[in-house]
C-alpha positions in Angstrom: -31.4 -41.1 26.9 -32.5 -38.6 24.5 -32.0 -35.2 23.8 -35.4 -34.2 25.6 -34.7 -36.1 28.1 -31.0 -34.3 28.4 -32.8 -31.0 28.4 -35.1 -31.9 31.2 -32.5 -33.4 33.4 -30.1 -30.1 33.4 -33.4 -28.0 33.0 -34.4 -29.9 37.0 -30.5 -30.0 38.2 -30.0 -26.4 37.4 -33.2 -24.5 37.8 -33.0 -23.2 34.2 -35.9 -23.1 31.7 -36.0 -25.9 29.2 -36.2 -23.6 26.3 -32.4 -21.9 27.1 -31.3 -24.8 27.8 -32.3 -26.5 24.7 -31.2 -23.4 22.6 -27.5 -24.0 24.5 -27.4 -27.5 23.4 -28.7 -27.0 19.8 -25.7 -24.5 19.7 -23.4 -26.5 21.3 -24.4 -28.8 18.2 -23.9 -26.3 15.6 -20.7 -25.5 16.9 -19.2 -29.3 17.1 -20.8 -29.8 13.4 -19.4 -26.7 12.1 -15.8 -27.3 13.4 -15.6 -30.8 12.0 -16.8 -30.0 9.0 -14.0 -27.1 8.9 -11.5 -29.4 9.7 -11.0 -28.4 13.3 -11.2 -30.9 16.4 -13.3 -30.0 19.0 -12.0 -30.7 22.6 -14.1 -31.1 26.1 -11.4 -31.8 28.7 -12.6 -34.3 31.4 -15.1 -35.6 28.5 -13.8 -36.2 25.4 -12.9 -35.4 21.7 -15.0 -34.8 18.3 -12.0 -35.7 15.6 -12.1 -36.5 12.1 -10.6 -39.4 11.3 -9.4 -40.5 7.8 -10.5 -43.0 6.2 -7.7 -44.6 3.0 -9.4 -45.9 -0.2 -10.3 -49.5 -0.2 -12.0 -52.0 -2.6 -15.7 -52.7 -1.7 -18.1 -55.6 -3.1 -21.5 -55.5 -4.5 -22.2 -59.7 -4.0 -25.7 -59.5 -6.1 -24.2 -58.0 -8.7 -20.7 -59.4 -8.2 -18.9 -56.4 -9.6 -16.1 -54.7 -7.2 -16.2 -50.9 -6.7 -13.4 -48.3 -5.4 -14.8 -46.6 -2.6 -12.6 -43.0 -2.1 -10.5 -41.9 1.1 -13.1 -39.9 3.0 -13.3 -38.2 6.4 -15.6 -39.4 9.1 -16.5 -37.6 12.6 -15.6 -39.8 15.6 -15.8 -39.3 19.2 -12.5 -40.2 21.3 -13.9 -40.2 25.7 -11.3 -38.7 27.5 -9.5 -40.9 30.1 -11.4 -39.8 33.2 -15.0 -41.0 31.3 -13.7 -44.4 30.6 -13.0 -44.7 33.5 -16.3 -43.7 35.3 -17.9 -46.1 32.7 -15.7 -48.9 33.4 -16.7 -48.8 37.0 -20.5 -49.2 35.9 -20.2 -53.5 35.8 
């Protein structure tokens, strides 16, 4: 599903226009990107966590060139479903 897609489905359920709800997702966006990149975790109870998880320096391999590189610790944004979602997707099969 994508994002216009997203926006036209709530837009149908919820008898709102698909511009404010396309400016409330765009923000929503913003506002997860803006936290993370603060440091800050962003928390959706009953769906899920944006986190930043940490990720320790390690060796890397360029096999062409077979020369070995450090690669630095660095952050990366991750999404962590809360319990409930799992569970509604593991019921999918």
């Amino acid at each position: 599903m994508t994002k216009a897609e997203v926006v036209t489905e709530i837009s149908h359920n919820l008898g709102i226009e698909k511009a404010a709800v396309l400016a409330t997702i765009e923000e929503l966006m913003v506002v997860v990107k803006d936290s993370l990149a603060k440091g800050e975790n962003v928390y959706l109870r009953g769906f899920g966590s944006f986190i930043i998880r940490k990720r320790a320096e390690k060796t890397g391999r360029n096999i062409s060139k077979k020369t070995t590189i450090i690669i630095p610790a660095h952050n990366i944004p991750a999404f962590k479903p809360a319990k409930v979602f799992m569970e509604d997707v593991k019921k999918l099969k």
